[in-house]
C-alpha positions as CSV (number, residue, x, y, z in Angstrom):
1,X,-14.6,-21.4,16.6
2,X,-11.8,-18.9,16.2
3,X,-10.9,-17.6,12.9
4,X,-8.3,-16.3,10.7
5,X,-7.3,-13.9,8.4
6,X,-4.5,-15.7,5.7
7,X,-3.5,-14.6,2.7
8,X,-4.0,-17.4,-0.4
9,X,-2.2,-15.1,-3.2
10,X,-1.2,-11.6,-4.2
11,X,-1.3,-10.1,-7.2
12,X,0.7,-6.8,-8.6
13,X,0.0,-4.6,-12.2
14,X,2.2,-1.6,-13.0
15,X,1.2,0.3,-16.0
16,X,3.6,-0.1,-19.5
17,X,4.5,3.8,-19.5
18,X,7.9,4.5,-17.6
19,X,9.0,8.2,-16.5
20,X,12.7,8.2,-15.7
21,X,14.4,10.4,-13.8
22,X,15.9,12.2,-17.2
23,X,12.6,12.5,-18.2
24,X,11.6,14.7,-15.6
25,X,14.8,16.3,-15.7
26,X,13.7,17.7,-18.7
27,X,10.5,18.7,-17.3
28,X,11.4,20.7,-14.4
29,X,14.6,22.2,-12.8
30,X,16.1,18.7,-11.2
31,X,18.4,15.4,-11.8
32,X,18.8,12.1,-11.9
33,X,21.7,12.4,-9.2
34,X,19.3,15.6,-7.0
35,X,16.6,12.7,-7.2
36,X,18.5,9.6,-6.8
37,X,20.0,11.0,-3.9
38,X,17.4,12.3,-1.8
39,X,14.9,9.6,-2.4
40,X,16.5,6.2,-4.3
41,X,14.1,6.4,-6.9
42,X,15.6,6.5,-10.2
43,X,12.0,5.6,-12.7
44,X,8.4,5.1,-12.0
45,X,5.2,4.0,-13.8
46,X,2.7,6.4,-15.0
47,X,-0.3,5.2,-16.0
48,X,-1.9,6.0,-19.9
49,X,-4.7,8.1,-20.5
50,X,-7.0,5.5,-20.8
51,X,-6.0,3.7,-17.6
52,X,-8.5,4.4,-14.5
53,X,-7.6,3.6,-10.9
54,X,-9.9,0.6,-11.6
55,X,-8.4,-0.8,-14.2
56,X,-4.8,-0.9,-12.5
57,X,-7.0,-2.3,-9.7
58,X,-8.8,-5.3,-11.2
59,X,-5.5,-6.7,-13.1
60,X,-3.9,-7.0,-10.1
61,X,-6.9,-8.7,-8.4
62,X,-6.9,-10.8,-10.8
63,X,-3.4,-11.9,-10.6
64,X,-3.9,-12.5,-7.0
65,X,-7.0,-14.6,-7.5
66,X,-4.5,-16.6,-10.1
67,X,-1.8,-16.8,-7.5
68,X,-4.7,-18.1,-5.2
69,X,-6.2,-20.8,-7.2
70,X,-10.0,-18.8,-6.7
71,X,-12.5,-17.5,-9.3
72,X,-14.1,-14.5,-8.8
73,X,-17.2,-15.5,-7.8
74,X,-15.6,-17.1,-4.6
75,X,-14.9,-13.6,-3.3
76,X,-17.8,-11.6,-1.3
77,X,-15.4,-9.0,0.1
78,X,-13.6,-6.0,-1.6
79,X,-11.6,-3.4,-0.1
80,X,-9.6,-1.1,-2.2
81,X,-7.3,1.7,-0.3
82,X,-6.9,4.2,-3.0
83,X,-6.5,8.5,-2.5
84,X,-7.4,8.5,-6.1
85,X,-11.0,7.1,-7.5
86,X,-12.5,7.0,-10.4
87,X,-15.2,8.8,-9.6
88,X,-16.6,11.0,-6.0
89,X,-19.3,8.2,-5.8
90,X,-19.9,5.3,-6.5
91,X,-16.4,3.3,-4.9
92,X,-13.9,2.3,-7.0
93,X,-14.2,-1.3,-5.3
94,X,-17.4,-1.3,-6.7
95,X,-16.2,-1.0,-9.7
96,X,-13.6,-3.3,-9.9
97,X,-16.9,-5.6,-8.1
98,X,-18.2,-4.7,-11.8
99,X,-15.2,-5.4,-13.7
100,X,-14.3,-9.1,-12.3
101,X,-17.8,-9.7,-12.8
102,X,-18.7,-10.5,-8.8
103,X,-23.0,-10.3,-8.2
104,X,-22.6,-10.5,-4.4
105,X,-20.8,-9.5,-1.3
106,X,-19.7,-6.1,0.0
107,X,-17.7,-3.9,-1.5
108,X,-16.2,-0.3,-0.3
109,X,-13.3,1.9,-1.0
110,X,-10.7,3.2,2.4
111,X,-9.0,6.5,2.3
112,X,-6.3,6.8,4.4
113,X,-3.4,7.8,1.4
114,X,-0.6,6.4,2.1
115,X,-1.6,4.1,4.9
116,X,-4.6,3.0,3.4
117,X,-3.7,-0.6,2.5
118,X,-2.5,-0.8,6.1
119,X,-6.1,0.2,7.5
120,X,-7.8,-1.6,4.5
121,X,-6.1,-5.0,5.5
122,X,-6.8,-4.7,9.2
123,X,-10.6,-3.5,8.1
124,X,-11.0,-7.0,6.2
125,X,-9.3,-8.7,8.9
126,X,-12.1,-8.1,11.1
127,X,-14.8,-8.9,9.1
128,X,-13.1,-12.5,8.2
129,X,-12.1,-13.1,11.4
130,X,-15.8,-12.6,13.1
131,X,-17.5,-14.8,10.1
132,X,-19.4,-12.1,8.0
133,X,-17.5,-13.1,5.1
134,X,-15.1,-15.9,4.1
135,X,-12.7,-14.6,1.1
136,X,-11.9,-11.0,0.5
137,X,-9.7,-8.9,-2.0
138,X,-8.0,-5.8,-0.7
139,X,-6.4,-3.6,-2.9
140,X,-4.2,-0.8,-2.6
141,X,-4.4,1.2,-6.0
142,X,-3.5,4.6,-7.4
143,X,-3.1,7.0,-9.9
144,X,-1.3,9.3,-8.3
145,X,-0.1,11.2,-11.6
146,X,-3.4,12.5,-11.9
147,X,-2.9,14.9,-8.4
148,X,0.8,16.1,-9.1
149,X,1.9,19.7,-10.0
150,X,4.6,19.0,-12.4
151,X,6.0,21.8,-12.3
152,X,7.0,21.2,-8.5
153,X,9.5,19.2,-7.8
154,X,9.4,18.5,-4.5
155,X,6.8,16.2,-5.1
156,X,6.5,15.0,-9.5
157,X,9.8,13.3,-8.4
158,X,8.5,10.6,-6.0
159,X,5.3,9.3,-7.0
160,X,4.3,6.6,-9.2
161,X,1.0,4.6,-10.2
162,X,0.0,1.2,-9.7
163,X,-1.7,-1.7,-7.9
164,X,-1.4,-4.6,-5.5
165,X,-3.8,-7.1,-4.0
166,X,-4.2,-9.5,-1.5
167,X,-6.8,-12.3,-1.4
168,X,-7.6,-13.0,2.5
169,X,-9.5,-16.5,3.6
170,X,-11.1,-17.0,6.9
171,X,-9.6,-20.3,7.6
172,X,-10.5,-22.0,11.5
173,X,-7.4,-22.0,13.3
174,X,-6.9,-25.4,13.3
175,X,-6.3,-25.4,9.5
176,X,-4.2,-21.9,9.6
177,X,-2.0,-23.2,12.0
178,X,0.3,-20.3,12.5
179,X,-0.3,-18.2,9.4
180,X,-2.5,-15.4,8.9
181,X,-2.9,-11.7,9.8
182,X,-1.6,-11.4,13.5
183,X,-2.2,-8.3,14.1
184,X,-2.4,-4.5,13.5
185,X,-2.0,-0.9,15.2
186,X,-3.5,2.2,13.4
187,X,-3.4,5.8,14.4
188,X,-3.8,9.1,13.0
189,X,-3.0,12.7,14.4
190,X,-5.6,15.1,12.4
191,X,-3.8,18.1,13.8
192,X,-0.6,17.4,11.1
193,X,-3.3,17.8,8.2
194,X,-0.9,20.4,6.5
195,X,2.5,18.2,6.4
196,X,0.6,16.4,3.1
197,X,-2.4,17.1,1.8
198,X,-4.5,18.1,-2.0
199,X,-5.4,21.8,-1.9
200,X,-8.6,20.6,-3.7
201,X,-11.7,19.1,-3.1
202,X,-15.8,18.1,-3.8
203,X,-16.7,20.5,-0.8
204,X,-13.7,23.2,-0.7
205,X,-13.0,23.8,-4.1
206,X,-14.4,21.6,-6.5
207,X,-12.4,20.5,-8.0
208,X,-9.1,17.9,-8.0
209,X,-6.0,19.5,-6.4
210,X,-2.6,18.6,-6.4
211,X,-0.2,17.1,-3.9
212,X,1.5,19.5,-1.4
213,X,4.1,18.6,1.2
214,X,6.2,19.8,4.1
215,X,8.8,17.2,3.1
216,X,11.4,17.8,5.8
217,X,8.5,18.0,8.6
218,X,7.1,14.9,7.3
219,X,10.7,12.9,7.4
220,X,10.7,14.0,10.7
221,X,7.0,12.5,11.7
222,X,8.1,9.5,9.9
223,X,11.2,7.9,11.5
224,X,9.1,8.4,14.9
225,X,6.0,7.1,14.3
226,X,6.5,3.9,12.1
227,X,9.2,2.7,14.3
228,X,6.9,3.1,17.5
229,X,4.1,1.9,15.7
230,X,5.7,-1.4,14.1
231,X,7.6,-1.8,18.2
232,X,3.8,-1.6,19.5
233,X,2.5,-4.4,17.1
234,X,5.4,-6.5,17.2
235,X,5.1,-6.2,21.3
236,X,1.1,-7.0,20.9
237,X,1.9,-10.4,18.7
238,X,4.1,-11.6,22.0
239,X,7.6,-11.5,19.2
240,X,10.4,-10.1,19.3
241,X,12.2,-8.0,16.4
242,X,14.7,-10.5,15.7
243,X,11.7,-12.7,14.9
244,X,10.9,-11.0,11.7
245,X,12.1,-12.7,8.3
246,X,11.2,-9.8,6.4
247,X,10.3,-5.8,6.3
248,X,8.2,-4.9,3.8
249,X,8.0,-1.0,4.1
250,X,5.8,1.7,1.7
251,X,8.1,2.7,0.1
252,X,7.6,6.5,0.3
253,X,11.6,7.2,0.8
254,X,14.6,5.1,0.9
255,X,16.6,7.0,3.8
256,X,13.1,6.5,5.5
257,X,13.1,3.1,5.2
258,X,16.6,2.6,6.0
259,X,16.5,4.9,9.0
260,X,13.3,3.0,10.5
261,X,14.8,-0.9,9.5
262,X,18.0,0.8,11.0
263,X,15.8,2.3,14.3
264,X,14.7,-1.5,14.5
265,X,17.8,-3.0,14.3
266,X,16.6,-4.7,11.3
267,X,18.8,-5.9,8.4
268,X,19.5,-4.2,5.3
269,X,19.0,-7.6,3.8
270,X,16.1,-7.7,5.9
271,X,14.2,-5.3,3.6
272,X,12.2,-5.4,0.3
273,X,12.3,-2.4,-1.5
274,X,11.1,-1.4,-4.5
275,X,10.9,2.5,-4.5
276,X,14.2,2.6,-6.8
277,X,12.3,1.2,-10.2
278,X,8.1,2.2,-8.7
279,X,8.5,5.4,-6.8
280,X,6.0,6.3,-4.2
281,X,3.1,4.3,-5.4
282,X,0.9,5.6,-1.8
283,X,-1.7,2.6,-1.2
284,X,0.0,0.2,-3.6
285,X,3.5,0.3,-2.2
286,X,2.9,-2.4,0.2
287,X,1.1,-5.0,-1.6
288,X,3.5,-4.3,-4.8
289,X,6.3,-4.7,-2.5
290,X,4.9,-8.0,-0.9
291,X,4.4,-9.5,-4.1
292,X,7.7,-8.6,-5.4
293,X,9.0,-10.9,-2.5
294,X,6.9,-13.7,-3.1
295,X,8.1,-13.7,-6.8
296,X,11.5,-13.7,-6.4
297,X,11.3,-16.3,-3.7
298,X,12.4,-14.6,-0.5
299,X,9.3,-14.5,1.0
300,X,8.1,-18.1,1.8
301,X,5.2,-19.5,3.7
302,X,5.5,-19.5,7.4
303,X,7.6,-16.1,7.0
304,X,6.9,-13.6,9.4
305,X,6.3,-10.5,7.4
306,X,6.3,-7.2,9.1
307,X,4.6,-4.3,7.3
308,X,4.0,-0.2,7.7
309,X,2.8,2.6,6.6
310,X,2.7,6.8,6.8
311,X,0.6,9.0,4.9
312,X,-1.6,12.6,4.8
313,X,-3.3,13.1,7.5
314,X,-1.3,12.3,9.0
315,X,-2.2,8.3,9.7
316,X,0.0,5.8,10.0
317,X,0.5,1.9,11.2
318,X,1.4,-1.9,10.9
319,X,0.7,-5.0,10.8
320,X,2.2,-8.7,11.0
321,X,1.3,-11.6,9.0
322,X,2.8,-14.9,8.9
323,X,2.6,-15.3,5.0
């Protein structure tokens, strides 16, 4: 019997409190036209003091179980890519577990920043597709306000918080059809750890840290590796690029994403983009973008979706799904 991974419904939650870029012009030497300019973000979403990575987390889970038709209890897998828990231990997906009141299955949290929903969807892939569990959330969340020096602006100016989820259903091939996770390509080159990384930690320092980046080093990295990355999983599907319906990016910069679509010789129209009104949003960026797609109606079922993703470390990947 051969399995596989498709995704029933996603789910997004973006917190009510909006920066914009004149707010943070206000707060540090920059501009709306300095930021709009080097990045295409013009506002993000910062989440309230009472709002935990959790929280953000489990309202978009439960969207996605809505958009899916499921009740909690039908999930026994979660997977939450997040750079910023709750807590050091125990995982924020068990947490959320908590929170959509779920008494069985698995649950874990993946780190891999900004390419964590990338490696967190591949890593519940797997355990669908070989039968050790039938329905699973993965979640990409993050409050990434929590790690940012504000008075650098370098880095206050791109991020944003937020959440996005996908519920995945093992589903025999012969009621899949041609949908489903396809397949994926991860890598990370530890020897780039100082292009993006928290100068704080449990064992090093503890305590938090904030965000520091090499930003033109990491541009450069970028470009490179997504577009060899999303060439090598496109190539391993047996598809070619013109293919793809859509490219669903992070959305960590826009002349990154235009310069990989571009790389690609994918479409401007060909993109979903959401960095100008959510910022960086790290693990979220992808689901949040996905979903954004599937609401406005451009993304369709049967779609072929390509996705990718770069972050500290530095890691980086994609995957294909026909949605």
């Amino acid at each position: 019997m051969t399995l596989k991974a498709v995704i029933r419904g996603c789910g997004a939650f973006l917190p009510q409190k909006v920066l914009t870029n004149e707010d943070l012009a206000s707060m540090v030497d920059t501009s709306d036209e300095w930021i709009r300019e080097r990045t295409g973000i013009r506002e993000r979403h910062i989440a309230g003091e009472d709002e935990k990575t959790s929280d953000l987390a489990a309202a978009a889970a439960r969207a996605a179980l809505d958009a899916a038709g499921m009740a909690p209890n039908e999930i026994d897998l979660i997977v939450v890519a997040t750079t910023t828990p709750d807590l050091t231990f125990p995982s924020t997906a068990a947490i959320v577990q908590a929170k959509l009141g779920i008494e069985s299955g698995a649950a874990f949290d993946i780190q891999a920043v900004c390419t964590g929903f990338i490696y967190a969807l591949s890593t519940a892939e797997k355990f669908l597709t070989t039968g050790q569990h039938k329905r699973a959330l993965v979640i990409g969340a993050e409050t990434f306000s929590r790690i940012l020096d504000w008075d650098d602006r370098a880095t206050c100016v791109l991020f944003g918080d937020g959440a996005g989820a996908f519920v995945l259903e093992a589903q025999e091939e012969a009621e899949a059809g041609s949908r489903g996770v396809m397949n994926s390509y991860l890598r990370c080159d530890g020897r780039m750890v100082d292009l993006l990384y928290v100068d704080g930690g449990v064992s090093s320092t503890q305590s938090v840290g904030h965000v520091r980046m090499q930003g033109n080093r990491v541009f450069r990295e970028a470009v490179n590796r997504i577009s060899e990355a999303m060439q090598r999983v496109i190539a391993d599907a047996g598809v070619a690029v013109a293919d793809v319906d859509w490219f669903v990016p992070h959305q960590a910069n826009e002349r990154i994403i235009l310069g990989v679509a571009k790389k690609l010789d994918l479409r401007k129209e060909q993109v979903i983009s959401t960095i100008s009104g959510q910022g960086n949003t790290s693990a979220a960026s992808i689901p949040l973008a996905y979903c954004a797609g599937v609401d406005d109606g451009r993304i369709k079922q049967g779609d072929l979706v390509l996705i990718e993703g770069m972050g500290g470390g530095l890691t980086w990947g994609a995957a294909l799904l026909r949605a």
